[in-house]
C-alpha positions as CSV (number, residue, x, y, z in Angstrom):
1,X,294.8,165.6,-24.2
2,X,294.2,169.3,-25.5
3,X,294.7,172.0,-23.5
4,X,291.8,173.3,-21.7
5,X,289.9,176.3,-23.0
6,X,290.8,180.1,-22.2
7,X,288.9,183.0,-22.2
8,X,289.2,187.0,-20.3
9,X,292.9,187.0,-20.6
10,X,293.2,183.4,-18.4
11,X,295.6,180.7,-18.4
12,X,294.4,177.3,-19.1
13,X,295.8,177.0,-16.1
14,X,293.6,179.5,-14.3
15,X,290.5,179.0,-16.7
16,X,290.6,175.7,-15.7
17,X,290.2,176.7,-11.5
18,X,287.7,179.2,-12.4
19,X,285.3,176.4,-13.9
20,X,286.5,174.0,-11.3
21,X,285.9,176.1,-8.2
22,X,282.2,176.8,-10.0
23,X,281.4,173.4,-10.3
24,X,282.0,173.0,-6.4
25,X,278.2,174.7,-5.9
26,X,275.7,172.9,-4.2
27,X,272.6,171.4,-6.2
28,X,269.5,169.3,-5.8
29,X,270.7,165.3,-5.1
30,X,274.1,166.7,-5.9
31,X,272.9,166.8,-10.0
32,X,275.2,169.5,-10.9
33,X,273.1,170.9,-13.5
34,X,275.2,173.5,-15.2
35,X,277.6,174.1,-17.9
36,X,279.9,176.9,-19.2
37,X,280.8,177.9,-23.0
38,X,284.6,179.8,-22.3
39,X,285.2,182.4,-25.1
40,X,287.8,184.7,-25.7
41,X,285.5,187.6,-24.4
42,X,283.4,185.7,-22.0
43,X,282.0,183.0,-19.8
44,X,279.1,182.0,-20.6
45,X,276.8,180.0,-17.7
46,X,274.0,177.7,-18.6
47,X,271.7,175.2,-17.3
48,X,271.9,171.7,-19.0
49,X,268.5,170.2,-19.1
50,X,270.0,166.3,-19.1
51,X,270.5,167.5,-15.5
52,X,266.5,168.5,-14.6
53,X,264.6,166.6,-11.8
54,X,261.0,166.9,-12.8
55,X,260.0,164.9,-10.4
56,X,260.9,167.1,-7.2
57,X,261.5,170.1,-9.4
58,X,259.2,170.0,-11.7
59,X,258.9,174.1,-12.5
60,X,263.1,173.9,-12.9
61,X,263.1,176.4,-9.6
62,X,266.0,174.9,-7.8
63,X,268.0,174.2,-10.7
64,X,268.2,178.0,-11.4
65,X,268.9,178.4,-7.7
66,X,272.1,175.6,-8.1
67,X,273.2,177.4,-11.4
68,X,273.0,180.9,-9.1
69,X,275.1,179.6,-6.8
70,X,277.6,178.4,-9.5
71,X,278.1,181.8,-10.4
72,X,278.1,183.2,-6.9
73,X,281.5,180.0,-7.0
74,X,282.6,181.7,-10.7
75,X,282.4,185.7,-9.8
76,X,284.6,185.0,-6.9
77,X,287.2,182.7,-8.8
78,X,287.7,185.4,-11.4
79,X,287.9,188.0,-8.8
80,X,290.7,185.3,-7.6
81,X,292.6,185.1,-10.5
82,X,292.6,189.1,-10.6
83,X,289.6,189.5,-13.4
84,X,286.8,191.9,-11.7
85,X,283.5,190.2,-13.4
86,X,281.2,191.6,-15.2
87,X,277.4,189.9,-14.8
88,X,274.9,190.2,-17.2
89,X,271.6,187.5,-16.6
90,X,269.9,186.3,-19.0
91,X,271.3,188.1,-21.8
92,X,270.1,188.2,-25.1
93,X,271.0,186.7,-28.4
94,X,272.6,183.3,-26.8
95,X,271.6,179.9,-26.6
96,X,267.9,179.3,-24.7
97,X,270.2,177.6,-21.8
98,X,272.6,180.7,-21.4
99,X,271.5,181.9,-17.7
100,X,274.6,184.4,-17.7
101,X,277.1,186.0,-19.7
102,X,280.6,187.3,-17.6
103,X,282.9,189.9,-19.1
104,X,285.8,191.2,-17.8
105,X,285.8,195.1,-16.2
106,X,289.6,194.9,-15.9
107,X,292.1,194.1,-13.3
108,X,291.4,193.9,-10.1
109,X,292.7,192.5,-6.5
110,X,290.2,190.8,-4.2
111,X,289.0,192.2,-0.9
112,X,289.3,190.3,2.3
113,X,286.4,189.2,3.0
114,X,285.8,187.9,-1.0
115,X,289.1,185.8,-0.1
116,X,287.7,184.2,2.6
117,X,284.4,183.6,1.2
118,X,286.6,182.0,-2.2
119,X,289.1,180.0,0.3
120,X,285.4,178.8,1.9
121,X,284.8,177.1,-1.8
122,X,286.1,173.9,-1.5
123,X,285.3,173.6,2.3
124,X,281.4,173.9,2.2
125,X,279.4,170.8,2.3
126,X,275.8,169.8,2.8
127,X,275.5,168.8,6.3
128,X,273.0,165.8,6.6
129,X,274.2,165.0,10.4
130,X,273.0,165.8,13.7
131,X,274.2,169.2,15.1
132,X,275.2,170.4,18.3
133,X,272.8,172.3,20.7
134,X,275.0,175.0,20.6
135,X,273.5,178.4,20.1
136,X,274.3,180.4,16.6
137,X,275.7,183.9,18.0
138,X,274.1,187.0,17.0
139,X,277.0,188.5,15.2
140,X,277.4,185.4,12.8
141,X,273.6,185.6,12.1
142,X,273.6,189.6,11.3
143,X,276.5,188.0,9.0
144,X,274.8,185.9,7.2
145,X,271.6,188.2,6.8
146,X,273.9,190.5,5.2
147,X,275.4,188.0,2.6
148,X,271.8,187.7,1.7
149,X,270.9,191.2,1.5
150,X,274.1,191.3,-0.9
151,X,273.0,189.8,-3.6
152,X,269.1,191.8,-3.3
153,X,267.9,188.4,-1.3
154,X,266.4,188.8,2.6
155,X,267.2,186.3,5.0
156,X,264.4,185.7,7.3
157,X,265.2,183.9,10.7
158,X,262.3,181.9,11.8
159,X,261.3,182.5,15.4
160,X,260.0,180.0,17.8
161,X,256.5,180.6,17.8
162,X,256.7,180.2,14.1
163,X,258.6,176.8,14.0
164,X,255.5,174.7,15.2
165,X,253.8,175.4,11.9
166,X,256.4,175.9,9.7
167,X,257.4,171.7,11.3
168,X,254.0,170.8,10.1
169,X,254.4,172.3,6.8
170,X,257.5,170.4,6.3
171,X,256.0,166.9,7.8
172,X,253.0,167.7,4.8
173,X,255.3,168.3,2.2
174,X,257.3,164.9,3.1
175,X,254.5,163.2,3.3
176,X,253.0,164.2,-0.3
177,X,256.6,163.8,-1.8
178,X,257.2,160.4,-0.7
179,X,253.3,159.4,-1.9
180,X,254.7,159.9,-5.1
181,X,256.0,157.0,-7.3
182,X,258.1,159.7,-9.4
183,X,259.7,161.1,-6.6
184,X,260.5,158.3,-4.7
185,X,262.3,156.8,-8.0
186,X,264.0,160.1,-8.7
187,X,265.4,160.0,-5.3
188,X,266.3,156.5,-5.3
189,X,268.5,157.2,-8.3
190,X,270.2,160.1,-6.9
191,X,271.2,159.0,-3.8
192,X,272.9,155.9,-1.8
193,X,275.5,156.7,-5.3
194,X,278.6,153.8,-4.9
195,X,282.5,155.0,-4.0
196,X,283.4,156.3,-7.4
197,X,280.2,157.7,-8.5
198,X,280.6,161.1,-9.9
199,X,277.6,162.9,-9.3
200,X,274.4,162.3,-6.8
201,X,274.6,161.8,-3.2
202,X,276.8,158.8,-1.5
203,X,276.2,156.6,1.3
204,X,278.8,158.4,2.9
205,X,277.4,161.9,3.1
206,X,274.2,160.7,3.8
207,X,273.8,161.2,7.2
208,X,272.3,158.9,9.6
209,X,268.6,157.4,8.3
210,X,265.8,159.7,9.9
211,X,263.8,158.2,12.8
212,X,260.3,158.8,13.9
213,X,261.5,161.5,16.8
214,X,263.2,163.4,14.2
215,X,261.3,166.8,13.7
216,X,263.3,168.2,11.0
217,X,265.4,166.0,8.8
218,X,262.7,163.5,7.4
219,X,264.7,162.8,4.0
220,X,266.5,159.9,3.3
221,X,269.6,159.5,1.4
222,X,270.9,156.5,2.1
223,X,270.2,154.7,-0.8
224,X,268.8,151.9,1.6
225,X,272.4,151.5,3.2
226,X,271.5,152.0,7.0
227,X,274.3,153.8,8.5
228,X,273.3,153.7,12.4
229,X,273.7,157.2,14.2
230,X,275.7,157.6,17.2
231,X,273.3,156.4,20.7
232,X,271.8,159.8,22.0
233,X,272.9,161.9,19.2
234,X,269.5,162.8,17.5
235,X,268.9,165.9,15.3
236,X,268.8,169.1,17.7
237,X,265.7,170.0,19.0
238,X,265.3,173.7,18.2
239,X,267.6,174.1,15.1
240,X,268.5,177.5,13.7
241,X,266.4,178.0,10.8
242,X,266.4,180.3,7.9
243,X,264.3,181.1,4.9
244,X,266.1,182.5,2.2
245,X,263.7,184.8,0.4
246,X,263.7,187.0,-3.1
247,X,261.3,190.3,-3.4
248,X,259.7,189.0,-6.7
249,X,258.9,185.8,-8.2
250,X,260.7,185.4,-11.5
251,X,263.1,183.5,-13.1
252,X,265.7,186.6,-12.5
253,X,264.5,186.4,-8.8
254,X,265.9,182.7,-9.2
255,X,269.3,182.9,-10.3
256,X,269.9,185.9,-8.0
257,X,268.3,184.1,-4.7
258,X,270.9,181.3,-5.6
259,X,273.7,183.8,-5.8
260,X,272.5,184.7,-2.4
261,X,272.0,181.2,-1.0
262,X,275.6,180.9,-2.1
263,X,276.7,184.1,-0.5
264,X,275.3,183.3,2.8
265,X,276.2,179.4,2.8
266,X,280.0,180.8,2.1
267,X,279.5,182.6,4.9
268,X,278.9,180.7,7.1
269,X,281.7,178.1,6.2
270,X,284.2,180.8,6.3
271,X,282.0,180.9,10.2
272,X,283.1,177.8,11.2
273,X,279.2,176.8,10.9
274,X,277.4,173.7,9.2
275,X,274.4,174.1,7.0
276,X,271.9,172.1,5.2
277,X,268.9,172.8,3.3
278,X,265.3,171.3,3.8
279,X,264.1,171.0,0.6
280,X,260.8,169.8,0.7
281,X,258.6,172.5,2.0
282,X,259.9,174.8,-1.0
283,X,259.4,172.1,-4.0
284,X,255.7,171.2,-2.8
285,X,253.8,174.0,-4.6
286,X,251.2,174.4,-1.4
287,X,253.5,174.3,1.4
288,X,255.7,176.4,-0.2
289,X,252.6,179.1,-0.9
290,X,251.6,178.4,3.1
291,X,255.1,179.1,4.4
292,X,255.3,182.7,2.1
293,X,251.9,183.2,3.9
294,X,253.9,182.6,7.5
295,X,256.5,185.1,6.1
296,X,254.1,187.8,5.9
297,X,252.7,187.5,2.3
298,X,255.0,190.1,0.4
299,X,258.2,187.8,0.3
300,X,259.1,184.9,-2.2
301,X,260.5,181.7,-0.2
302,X,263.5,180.1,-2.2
303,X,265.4,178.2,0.5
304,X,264.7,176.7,4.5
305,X,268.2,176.1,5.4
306,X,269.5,174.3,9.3
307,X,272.1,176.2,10.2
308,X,274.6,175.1,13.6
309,X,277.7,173.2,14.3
310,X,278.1,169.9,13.3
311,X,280.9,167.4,12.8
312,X,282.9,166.8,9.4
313,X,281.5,165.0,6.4
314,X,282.7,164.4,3.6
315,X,282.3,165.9,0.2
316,X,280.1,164.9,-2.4
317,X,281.7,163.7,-5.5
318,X,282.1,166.3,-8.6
319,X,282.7,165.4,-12.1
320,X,285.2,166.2,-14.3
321,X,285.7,169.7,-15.1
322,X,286.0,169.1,-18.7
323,X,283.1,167.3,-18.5
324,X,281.1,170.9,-17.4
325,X,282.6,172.2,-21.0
326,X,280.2,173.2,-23.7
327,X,283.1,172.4,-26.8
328,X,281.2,173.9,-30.4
């Protein structure tokens, strides 16, 4: 086997983490839809279009937001291996996939926090389970509303007298996905994946099939596999819930809302929290228009995200990361 690519004074050793630790980001059905060219100068991120899911992305949205979040994963690794990066988004003269260029600014030893946030990496999962009643405390939320504001995201909290709308918006969405044939053969693809399966959601990290008293998680990943919850453990009643939000609509706003996302899930790993993302009301073009009109009108919804304690699950399965390689 060759060795594996270098590139801004690395090891293959090291290079090799960097990508790695990337590739740990979280993505639509687990699709992983991003690839990096490593040169001598740079790493270059891009988007790989094999990867798209028209069906429940059809505008590409969240697959810029999982390719943000890979480079939220890749700024911190460098930072780790004592390169301080150097971001430029969609830069010029590259490839039409290149979402990212990163240079090198030098040496540099990482803060803290950044520590925590990169030792975070490997520990954050999507949480499909039920979680406790337990109430978020203030000081972890002002936490995570300051990853956000971070990377030039706002995190908007959603307050009760909001969450009766904003739970039929995400019942309508649901509804309208799963009416699709498209969808509903997308998702069947991506999810219920075998042990062994390198990409898409298992059985395993399902999370127990939704029931009709569930107000929240409606999506099922099972594959068809039912996997009984525990007797009296539904999903919580009143849920923390958060709306991840960019100031402008754009494909820049994109990739830097994931970087947020990424910032603020990190967070609230490094927390001791669990966290997953409702996806539905933010992929259906009109409830994700309505619930920007519940925001107030001026911001751009990118994410709705459960936030709480929860018990472990496991992690969903990565591939190789020479397979993540773009070799010319």
């Amino acid at each position: 086997m060759t060795s594996f690519p270098t590139a801004l004074g690395l090891s293959a050793e090291q290079a090799q983490d960097v990508v790695r630790q990337a590739g740990l980001a979280p993505s639509l059905h687990n699709s992983q839809p991003w690839r990096f060219r490593l040169l001598p100068h740079a790493i270059e991120l891009h988007s790989d279009p094999q990867r798209r899911l028209p069906a429940a992305d059809p505008d590409d949205r969240e697959l810029w937001l999982a390719c943000g979040a890979a480079l939220l994963n890749l700024r911190l690794a460098l930072e780790h291996a004592g390169v301080r990066p150097v971001v430029t988004l969609l830069p010029r003269l590259t490839a039409p996939t290149a979402l990212a260029e990163v240079r090198s600014g030098g040496q540099t030893t990482q803060a803290p926090e950044e520590q925590e946030l990169y030792r975070a990496i490997p520990q954050r999962r999507s949480n499909r389970r039920p979680f406790l009643e337990t109430p978020v405390p203030t000081e972890y939320r002002h936490a995570l509303a300051t990853a956000v504001r971070r990377e030039q995201g706002w995190l908007y909290v959603m307050k009760c007298p909001e969450l009766g709308a904003l739970e039929g918006l995400v019942h309508r969405a649901h509804r309208a996905q799963m009416a699709d044939a498209r969808f509903r053969e997308e998702l069947g693809r991506w999810t219920g994946r075998p042990t062994g399966a390198v990409e898409g959601v298992p059985a395993a990290a399902a999370g127990p099939q939704p029931e009709p008293q569930d107000q929240w998680v409606l999506r099922d990943f099972s594959g068809g596999e039912a996997r009984a919850r525990v007797p009296g453990k539904d999903f919580e009643y009143e849920p923390l819930l958060v709306v991840v939000c960019s100031h402008h609509g754009s494909r820049l706003a994109d990739l830097q809302a994931g970087q947020a996302m990424q910032r603020m899930l990190l967070t609230a790993t490094a927390h001791g929290l669990a966290a997953s993302l409702l996806s539905e009301v933010v992929e259906v073009a009109d409830t994700r228009e309505e619930l920007q009109r519940l925001l107030g009108g001026t911001l751009y919804a990118q994410a709705l995200v459960r936030l709480g304690y929860g018990s472990p699950t496991p992690a969903t399965p990565r591939r190789d990361v020479r397979d993540l390689l773009i070799n010319d």
